[in-house]
SEPA-939482 format. One record per atom (N, C-alpha, C): residue in three letters; atom name; x negated, y negated, z negated. Coordinates in nm, 2 decimals. Layout:
// SEPA-939482
+-----+------+--------+--------+--------+
| res | atom |   east |  north |     up |
+-----+------+--------+--------+--------+
| ALA |   CA |      X |      Y |      Z |
...
+-----+------+--------+--------+--------+
This chain:
// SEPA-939482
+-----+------+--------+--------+--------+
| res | atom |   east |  north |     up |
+-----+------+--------+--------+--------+
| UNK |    N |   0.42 |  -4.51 |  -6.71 |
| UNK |   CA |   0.55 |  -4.50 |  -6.78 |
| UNK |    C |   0.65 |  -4.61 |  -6.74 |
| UNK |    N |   0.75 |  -4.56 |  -6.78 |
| UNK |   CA |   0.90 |  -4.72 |  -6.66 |
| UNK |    C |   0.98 |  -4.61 |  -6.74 |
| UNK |    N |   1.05 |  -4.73 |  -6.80 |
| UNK |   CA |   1.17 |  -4.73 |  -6.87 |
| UNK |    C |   1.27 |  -4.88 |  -6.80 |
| UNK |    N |   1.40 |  -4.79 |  -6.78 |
| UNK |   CA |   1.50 |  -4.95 |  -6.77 |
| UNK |    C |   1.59 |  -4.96 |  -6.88 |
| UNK |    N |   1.60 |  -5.09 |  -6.89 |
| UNK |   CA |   1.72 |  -5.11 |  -6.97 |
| UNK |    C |   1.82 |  -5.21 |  -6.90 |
| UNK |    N |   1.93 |  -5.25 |  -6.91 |
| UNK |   CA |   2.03 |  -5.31 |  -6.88 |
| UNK |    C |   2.15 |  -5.21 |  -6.78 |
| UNK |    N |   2.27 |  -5.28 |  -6.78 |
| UNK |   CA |   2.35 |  -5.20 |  -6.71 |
| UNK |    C |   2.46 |  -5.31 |  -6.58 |
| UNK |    N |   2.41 |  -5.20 |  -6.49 |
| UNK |   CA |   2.49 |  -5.31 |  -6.38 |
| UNK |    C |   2.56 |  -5.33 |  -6.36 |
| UNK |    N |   2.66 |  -5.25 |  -6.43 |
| UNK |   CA |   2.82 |  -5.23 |  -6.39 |
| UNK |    C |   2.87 |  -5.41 |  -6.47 |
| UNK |    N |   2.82 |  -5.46 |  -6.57 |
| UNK |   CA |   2.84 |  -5.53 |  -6.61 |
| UNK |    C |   2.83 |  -5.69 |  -6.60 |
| UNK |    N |   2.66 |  -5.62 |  -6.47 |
| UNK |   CA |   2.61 |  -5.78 |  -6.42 |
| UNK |    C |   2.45 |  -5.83 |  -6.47 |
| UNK |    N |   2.43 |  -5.73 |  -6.56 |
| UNK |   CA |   2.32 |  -5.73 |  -6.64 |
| UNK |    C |   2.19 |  -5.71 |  -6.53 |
| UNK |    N |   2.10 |  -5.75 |  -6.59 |
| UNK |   CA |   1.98 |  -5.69 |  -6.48 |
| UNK |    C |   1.89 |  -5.61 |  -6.52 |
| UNK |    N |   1.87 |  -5.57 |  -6.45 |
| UNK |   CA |   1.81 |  -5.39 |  -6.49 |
| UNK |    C |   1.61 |  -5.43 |  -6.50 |
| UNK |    N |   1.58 |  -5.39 |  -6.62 |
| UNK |   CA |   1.44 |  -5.40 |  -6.63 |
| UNK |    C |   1.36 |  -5.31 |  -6.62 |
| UNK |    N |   1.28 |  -5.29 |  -6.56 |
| UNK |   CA |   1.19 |  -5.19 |  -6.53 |
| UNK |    C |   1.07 |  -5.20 |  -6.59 |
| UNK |    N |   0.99 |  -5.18 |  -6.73 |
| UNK |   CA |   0.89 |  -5.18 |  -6.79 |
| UNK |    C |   0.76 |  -5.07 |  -6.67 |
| UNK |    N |   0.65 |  -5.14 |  -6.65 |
| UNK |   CA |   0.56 |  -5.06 |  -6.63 |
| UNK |    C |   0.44 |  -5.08 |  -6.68 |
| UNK |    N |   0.34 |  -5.00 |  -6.74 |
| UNK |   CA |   0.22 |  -4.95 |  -6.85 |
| UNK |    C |   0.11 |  -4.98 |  -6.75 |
| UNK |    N |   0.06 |  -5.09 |  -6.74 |
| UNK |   CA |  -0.04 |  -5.12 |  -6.65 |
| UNK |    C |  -0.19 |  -5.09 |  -6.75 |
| UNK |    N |  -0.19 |  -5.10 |  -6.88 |
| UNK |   CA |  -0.24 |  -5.08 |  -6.95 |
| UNK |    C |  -0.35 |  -5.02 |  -6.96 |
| UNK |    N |  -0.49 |  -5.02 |  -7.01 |
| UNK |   CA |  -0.59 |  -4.92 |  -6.98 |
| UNK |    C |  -0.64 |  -5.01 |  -7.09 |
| UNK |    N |  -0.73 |  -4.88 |  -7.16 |
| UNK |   CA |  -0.82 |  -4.88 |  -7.30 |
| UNK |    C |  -0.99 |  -4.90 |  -7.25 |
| UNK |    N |  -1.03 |  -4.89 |  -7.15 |
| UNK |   CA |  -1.14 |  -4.91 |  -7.09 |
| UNK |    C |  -1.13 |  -4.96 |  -6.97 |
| UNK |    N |  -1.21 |  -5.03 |  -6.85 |
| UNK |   CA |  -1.20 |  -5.06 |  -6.77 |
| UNK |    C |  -1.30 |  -5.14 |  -6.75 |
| UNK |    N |  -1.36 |  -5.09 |  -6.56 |
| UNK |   CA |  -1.55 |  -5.21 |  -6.55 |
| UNK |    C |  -1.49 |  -5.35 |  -6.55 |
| UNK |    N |  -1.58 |  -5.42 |  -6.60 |
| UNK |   CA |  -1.61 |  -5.55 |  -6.52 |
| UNK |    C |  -1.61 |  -5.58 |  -6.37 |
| UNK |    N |  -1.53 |  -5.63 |  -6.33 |
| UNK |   CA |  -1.57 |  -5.65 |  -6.19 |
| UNK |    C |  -1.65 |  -5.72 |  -6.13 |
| UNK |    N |  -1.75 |  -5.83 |  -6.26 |
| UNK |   CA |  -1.85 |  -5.88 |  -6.22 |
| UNK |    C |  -1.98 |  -5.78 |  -6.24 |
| UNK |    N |  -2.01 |  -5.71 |  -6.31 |
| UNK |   CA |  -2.11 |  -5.64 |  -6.38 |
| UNK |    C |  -2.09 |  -5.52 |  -6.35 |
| UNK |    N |  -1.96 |  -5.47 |  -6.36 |
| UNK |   CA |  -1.94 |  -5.36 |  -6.34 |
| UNK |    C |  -2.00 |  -5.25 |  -6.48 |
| UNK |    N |  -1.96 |  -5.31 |  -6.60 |
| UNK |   CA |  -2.03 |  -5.22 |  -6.75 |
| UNK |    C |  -1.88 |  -5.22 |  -6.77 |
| UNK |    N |  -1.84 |  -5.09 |  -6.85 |
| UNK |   CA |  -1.72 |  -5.04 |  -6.89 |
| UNK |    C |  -1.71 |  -5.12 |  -7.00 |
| UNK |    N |  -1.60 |  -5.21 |  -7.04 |
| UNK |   CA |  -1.52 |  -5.30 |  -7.14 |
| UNK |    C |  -1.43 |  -5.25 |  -7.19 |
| UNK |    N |  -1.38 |  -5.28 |  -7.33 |
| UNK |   CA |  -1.28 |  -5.25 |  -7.36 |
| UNK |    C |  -1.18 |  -5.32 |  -7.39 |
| UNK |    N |  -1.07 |  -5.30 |  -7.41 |
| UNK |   CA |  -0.97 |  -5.35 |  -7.43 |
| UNK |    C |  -0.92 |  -5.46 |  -7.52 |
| UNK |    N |  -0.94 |  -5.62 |  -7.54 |
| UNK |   CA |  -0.89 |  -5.72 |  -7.61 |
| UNK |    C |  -0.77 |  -5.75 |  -7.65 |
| UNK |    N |  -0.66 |  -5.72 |  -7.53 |
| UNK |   CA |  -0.57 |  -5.75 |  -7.58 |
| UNK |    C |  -0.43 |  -5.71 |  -7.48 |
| UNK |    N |  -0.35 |  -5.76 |  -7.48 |
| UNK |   CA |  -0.20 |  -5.72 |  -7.40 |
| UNK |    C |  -0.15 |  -5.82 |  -7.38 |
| UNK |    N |  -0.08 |  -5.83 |  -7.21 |
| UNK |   CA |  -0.01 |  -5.93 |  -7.17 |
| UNK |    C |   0.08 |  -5.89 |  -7.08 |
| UNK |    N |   0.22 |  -5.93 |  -7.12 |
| UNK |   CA |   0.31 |  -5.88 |  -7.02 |
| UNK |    C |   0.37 |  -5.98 |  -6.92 |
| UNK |    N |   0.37 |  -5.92 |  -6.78 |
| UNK |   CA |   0.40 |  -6.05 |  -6.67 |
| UNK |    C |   0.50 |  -5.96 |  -6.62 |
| UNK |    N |   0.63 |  -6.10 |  -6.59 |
| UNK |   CA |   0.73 |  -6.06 |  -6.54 |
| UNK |    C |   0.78 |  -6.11 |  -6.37 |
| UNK |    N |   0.83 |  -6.03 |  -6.35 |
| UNK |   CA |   0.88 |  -6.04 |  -6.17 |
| UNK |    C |   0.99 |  -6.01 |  -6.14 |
| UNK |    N |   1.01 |  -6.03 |  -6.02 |
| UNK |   CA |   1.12 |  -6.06 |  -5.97 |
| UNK |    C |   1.11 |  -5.91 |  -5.88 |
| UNK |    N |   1.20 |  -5.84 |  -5.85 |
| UNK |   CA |   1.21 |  -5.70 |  -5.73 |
| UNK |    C |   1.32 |  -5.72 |  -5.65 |
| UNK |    N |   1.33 |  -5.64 |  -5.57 |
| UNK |   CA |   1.46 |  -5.59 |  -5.46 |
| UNK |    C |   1.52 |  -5.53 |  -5.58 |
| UNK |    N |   1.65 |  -5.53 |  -5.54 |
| UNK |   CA |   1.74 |  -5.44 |  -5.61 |
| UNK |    C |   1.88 |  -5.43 |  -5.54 |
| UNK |    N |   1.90 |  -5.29 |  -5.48 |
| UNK |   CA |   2.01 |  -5.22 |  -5.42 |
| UNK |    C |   2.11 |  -5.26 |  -5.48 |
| UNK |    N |   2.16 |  -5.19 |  -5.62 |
| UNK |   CA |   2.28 |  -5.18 |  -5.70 |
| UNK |    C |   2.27 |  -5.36 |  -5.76 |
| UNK |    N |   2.20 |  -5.42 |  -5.80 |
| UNK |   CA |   2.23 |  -5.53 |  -5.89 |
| UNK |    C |   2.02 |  -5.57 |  -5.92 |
| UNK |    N |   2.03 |  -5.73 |  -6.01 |
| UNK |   CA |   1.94 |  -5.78 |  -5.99 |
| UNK |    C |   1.83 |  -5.72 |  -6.09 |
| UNK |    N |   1.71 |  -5.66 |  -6.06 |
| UNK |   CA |   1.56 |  -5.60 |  -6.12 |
| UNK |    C |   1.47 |  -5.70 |  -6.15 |
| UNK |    N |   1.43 |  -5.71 |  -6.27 |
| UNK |   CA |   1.31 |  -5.76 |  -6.32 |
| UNK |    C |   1.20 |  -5.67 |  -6.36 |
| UNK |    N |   1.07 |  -5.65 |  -6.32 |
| UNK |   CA |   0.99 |  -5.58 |  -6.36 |
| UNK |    C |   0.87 |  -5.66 |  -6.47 |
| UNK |    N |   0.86 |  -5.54 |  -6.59 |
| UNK |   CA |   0.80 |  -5.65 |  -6.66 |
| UNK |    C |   0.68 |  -5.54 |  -6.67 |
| UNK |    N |   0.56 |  -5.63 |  -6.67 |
| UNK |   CA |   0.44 |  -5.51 |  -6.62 |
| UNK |    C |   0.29 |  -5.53 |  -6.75 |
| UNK |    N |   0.33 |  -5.45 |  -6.80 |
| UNK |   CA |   0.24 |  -5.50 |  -6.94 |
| UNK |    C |   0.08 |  -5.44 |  -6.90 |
| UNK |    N |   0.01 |  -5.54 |  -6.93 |
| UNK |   CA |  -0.14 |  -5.49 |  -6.85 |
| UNK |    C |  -0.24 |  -5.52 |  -6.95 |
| UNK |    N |  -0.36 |  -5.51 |  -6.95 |
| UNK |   CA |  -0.48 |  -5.54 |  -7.06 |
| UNK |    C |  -0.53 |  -5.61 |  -7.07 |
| UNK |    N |  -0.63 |  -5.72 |  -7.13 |
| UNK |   CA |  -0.69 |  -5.79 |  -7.09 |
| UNK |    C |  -0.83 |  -5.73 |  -7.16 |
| UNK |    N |  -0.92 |  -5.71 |  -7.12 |
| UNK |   CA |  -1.09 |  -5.70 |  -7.16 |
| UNK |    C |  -1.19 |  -5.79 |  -7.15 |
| UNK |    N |  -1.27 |  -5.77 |  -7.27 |
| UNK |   CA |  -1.38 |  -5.85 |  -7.29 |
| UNK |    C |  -1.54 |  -5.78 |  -7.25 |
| UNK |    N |  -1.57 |  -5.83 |  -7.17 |
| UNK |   CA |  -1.70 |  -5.80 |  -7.09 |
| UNK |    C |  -1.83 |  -5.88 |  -7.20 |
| UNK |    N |  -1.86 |  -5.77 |  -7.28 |
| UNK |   CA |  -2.03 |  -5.83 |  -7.35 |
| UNK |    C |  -2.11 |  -5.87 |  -7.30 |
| UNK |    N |  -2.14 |  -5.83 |  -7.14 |
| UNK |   CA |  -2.23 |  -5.89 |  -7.13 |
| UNK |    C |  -2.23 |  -6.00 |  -7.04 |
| UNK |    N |  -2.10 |  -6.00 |  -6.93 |
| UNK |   CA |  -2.10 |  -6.14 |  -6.90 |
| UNK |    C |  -2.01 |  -6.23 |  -6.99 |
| UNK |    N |  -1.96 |  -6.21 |  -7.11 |
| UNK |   CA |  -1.92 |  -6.28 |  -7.21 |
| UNK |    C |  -1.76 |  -6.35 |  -7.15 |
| UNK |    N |  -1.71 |  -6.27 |  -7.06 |
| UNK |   CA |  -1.56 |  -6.36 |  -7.00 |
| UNK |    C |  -1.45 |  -6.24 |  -7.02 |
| UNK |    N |  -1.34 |  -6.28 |  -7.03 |
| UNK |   CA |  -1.24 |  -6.20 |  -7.00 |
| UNK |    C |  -1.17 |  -6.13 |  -6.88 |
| UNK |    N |  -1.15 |  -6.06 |  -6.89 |
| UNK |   CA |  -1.07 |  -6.04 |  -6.74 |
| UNK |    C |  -0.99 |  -5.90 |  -6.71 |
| UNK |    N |  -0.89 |  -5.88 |  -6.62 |
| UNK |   CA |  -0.77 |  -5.81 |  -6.65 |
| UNK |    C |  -0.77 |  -5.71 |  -6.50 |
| UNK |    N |  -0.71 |  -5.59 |  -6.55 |
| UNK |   CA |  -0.70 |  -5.51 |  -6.39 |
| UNK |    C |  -0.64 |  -5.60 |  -6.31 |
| UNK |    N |  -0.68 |  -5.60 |  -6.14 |
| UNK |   CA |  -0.57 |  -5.66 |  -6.06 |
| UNK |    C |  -0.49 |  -5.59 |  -6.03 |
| UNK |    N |  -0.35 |  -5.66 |  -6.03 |
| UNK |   CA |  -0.25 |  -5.58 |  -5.93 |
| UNK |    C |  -0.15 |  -5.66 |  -5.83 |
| UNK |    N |  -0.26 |  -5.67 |  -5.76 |
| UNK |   CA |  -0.26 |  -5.72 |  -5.63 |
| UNK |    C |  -0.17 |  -5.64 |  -5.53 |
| UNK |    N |  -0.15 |  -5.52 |  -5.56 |
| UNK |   CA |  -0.09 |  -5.43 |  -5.51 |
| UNK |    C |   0.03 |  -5.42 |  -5.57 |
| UNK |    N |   0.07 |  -5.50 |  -5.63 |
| UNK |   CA |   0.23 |  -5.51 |  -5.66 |
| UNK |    C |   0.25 |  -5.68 |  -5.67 |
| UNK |    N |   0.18 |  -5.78 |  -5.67 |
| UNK |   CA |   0.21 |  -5.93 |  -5.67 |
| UNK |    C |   0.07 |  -5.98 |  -5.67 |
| UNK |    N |   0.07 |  -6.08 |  -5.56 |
| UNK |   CA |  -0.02 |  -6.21 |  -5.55 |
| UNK |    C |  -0.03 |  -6.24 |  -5.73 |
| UNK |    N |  -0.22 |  -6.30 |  -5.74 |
| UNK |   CA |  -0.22 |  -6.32 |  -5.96 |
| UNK |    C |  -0.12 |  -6.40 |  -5.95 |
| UNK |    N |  -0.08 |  -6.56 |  -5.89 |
| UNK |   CA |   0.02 |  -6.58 |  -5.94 |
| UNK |    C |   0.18 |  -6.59 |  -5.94 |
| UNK |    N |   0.18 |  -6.51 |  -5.83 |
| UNK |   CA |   0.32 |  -6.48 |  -5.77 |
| UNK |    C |   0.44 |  -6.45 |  -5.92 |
| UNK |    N |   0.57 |  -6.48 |  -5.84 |
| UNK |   CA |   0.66 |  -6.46 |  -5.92 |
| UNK |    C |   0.78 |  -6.37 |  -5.90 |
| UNK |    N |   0.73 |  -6.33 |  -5.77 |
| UNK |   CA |   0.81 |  -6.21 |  -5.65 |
| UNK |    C |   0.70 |  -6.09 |  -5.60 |
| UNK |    N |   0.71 |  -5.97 |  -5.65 |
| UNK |   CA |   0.73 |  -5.88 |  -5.61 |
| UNK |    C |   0.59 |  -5.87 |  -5.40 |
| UNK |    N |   0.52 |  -5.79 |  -5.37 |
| UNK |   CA |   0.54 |  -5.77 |  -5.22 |
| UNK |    C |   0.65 |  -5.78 |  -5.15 |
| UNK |    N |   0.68 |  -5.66 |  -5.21 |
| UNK |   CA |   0.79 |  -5.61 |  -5.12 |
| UNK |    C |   0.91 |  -5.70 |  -5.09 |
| UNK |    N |   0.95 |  -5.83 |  -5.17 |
| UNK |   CA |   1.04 |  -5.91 |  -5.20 |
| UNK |    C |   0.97 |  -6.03 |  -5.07 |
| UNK |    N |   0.86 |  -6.04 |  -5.06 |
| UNK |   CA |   0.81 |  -6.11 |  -4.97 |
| UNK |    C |   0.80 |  -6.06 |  -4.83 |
| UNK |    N |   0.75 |  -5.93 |  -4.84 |
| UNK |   CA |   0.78 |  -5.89 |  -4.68 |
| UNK |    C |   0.92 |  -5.89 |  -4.66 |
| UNK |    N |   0.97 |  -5.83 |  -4.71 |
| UNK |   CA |   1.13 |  -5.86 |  -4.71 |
| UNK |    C |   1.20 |  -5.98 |  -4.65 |
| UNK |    N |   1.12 |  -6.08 |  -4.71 |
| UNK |   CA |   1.20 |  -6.25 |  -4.69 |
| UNK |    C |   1.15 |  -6.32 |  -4.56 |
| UNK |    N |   1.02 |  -6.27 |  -4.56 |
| UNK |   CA |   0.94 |  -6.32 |  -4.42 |
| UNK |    C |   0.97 |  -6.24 |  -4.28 |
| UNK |    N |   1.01 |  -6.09 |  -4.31 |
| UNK |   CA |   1.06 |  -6.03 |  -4.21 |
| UNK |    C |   1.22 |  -6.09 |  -4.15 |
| UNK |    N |   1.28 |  -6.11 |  -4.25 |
| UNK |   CA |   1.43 |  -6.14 |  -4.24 |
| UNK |    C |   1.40 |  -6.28 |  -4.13 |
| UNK |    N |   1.27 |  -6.40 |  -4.13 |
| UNK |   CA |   1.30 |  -6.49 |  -4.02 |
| UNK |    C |   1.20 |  -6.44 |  -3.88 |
| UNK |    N |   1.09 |  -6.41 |  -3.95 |
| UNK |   CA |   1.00 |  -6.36 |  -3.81 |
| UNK |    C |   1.07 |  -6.23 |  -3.72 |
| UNK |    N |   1.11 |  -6.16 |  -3.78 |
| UNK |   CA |   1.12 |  -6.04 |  -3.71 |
| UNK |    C |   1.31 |  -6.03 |  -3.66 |
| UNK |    N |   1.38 |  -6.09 |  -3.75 |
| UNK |   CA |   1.56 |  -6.10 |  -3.73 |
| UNK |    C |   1.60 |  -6.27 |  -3.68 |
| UNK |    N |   1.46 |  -6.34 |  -3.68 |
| UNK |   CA |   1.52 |  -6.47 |  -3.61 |
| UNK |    C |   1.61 |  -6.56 |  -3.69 |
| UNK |    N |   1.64 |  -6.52 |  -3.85 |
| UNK |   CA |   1.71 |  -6.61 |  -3.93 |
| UNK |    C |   1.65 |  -6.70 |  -3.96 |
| UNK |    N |   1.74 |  -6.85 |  -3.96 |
| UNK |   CA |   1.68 |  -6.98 |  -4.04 |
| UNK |    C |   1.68 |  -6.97 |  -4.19 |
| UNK |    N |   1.55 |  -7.04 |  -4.24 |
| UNK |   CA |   1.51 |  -7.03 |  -4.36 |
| UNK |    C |   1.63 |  -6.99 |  -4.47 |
| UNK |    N |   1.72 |  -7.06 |  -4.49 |
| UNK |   CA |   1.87 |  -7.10 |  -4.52 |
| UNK |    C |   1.99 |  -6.96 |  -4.56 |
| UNK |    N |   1.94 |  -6.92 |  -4.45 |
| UNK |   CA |   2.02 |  -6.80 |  -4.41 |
| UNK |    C |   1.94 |  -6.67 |  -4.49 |
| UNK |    N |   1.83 |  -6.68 |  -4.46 |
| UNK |   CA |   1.72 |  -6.55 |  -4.52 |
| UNK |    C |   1.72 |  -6.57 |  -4.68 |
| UNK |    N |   1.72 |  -6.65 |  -4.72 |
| UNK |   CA |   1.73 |  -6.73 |  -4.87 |
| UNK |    C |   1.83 |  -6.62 |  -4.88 |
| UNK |    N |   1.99 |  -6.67 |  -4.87 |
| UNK |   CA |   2.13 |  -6.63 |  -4.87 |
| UNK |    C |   2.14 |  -6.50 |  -4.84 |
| UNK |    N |   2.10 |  -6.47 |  -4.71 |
| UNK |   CA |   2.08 |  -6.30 |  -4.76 |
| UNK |    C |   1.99 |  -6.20 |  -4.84 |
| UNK |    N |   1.92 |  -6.23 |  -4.89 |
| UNK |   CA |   1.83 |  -6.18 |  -5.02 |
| UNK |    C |   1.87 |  -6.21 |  -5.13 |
| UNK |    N |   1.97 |  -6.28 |  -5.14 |
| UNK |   CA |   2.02 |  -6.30 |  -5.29 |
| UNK |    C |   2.21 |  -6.20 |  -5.28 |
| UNK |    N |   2.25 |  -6.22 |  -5.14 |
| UNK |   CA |   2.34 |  -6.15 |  -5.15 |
| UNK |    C |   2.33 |  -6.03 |  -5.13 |
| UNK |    N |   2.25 |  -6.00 |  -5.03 |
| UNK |   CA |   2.17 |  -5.82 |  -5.05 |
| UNK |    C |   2.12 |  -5.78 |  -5.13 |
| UNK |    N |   2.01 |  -5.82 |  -5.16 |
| UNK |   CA |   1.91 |  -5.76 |  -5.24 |
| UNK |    C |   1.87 |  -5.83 |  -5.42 |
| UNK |    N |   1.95 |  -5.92 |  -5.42 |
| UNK |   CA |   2.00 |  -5.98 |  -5.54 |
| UNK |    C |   1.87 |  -6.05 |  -5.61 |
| UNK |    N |   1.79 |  -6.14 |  -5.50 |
| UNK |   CA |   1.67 |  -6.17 |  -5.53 |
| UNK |    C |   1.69 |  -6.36 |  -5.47 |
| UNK |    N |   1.69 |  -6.42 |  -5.62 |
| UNK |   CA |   1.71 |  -6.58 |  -5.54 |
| UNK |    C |   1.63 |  -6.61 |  -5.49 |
| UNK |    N |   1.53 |  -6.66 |  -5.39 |
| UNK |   CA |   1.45 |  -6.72 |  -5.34 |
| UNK |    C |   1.44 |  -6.84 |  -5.26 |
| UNK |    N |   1.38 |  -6.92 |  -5.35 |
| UNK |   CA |   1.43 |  -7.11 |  -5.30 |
| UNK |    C |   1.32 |  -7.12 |  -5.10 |
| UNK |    N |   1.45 |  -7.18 |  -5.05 |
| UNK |   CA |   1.35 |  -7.19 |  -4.91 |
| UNK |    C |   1.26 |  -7.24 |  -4.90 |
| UNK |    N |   1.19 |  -7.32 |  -5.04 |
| UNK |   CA |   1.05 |  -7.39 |  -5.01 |
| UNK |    C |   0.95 |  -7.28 |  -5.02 |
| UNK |    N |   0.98 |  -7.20 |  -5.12 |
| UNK |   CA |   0.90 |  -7.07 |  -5.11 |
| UNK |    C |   0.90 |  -6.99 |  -4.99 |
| UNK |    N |   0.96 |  -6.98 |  -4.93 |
| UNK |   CA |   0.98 |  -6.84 |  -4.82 |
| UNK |    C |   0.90 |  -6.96 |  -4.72 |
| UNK |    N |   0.95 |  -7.08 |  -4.73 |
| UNK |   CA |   0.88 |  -7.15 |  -4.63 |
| UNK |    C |   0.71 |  -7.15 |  -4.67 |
| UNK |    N |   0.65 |  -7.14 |  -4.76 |
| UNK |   CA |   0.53 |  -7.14 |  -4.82 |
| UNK |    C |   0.47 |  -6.96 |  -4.82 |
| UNK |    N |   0.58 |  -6.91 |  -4.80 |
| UNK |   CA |   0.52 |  -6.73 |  -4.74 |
| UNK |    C |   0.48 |  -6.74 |  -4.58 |
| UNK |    N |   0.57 |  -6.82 |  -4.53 |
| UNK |   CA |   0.61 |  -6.81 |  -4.40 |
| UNK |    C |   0.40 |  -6.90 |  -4.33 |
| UNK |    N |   0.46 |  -7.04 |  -4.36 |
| UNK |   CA |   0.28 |  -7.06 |  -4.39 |
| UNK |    C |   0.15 |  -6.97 |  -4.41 |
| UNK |    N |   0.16 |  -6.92 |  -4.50 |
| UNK |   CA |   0.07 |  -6.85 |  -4.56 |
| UNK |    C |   0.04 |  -6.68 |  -4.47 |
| UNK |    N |   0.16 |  -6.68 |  -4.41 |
| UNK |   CA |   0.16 |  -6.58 |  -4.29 |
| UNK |    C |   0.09 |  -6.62 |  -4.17 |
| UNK |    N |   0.10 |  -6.75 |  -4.13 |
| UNK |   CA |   0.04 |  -6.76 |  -4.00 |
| UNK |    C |   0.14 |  -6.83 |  -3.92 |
| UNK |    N |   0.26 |  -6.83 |  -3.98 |
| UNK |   CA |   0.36 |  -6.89 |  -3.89 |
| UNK |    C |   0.42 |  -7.05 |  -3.95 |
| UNK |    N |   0.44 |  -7.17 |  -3.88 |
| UNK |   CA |   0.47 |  -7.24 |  -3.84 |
| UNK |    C |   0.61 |  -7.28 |  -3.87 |
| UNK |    N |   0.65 |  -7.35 |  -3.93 |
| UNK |   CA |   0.80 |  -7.37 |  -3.91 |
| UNK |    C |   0.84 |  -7.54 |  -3.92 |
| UNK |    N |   0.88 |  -7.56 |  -3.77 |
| UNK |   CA |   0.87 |  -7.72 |  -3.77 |
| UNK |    C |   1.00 |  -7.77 |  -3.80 |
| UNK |    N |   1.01 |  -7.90 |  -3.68 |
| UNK |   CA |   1.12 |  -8.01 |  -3.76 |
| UNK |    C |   1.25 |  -7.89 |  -3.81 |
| UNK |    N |   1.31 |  -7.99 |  -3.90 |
| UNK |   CA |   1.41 |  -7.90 |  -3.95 |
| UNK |    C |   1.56 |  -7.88 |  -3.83 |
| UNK |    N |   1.53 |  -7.91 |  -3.78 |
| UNK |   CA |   1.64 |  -7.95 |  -3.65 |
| UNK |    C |   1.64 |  -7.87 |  -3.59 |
| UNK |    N |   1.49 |  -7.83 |  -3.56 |
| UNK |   CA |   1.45 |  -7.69 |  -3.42 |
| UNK |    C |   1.52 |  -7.56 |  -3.51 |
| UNK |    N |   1.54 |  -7.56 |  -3.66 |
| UNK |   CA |   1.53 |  -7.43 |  -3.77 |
| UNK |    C |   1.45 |  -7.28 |  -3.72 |
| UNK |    N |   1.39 |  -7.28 |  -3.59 |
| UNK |   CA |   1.30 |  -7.16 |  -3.62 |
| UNK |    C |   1.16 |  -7.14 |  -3.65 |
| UNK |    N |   1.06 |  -7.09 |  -3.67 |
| UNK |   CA |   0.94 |  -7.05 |  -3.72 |
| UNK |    C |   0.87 |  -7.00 |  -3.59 |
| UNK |    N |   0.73 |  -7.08 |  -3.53 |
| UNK |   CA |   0.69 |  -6.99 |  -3.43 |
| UNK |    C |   0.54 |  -6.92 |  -3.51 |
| UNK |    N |   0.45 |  -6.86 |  -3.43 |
| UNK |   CA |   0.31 |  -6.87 |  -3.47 |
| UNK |    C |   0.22 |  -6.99 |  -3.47 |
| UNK |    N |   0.12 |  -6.98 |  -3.57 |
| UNK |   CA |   0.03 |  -7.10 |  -3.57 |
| UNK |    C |  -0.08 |  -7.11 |  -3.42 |
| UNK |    N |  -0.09 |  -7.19 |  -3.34 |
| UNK |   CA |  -0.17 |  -7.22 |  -3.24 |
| UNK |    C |  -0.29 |  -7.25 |  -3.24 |
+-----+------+--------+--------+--------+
């Protein structure tokens, strides 16, 4: 289910609710069907064409009897557990230097002026890392692969 509210014409940012929700679900340790404890909604950052998207993704949390712990569907397939961007906002930002050759600086600046997504260069620099790629003195400003 995805409902938005906000309106862009105005500047507002457009929310995208999505029902991650489930009333049963295994354990990933044990693998016994659990049920449902409680509800948590985590919010993100998206691309957004017309104006700036927040998605807010309300998900389950379950209590496993018999290993006695909590634990929640992943959706790893829409954000790293503790990310605060989106994939897609990340390939997005890592593409803009590895693949178009922008300095950190610049790729920041166009993601917020395109795609209406602020992203501080210490993060993109900390995607960029976490990719495999390198980004030395600040002087040189490009990114190679790690050696």
């Amino acid at each position: 289910m995805q409902n938005v509210k906000g309106n862009t014409k105005t500047g507002e940012v457009k929310v995208r609710i999505i029902n991650a929700s489930r009333k049963l679900a295994p354990c990933p340790k044990c693998k016994i069907v659990s049920k449902r404890h409680s509800v948590q909604t985590r919010t993100l950052h998206e691309i957004g064409l017309s104006g700036p998207v927040t998605l807010e993704i309300v998900k389950s949390i379950h209590w496993c009897d018999a290993c006695k712990k909590h634990f929640s569907i992943p959706l790893d397939h829409i954000a790293p557990p503790s990310g605060r961007y989106t994939n897609r906002v990340r390939r997005q930002a890592v593409a803009l230097v590895v693949r178009d050759g922008m300095i950190l600086a610049n790729a920041a600046k166009y993601m917020k002026d395109k795609y209406f997504v602020n992203v501080p260069t210490t993060t993109l620099h900390q995607w960029l890392n976490d990719e495999g790629f390198r980004c030395k003195k600040k002087s040189e400003k490009r990114c190679s692969m790690k050696q």
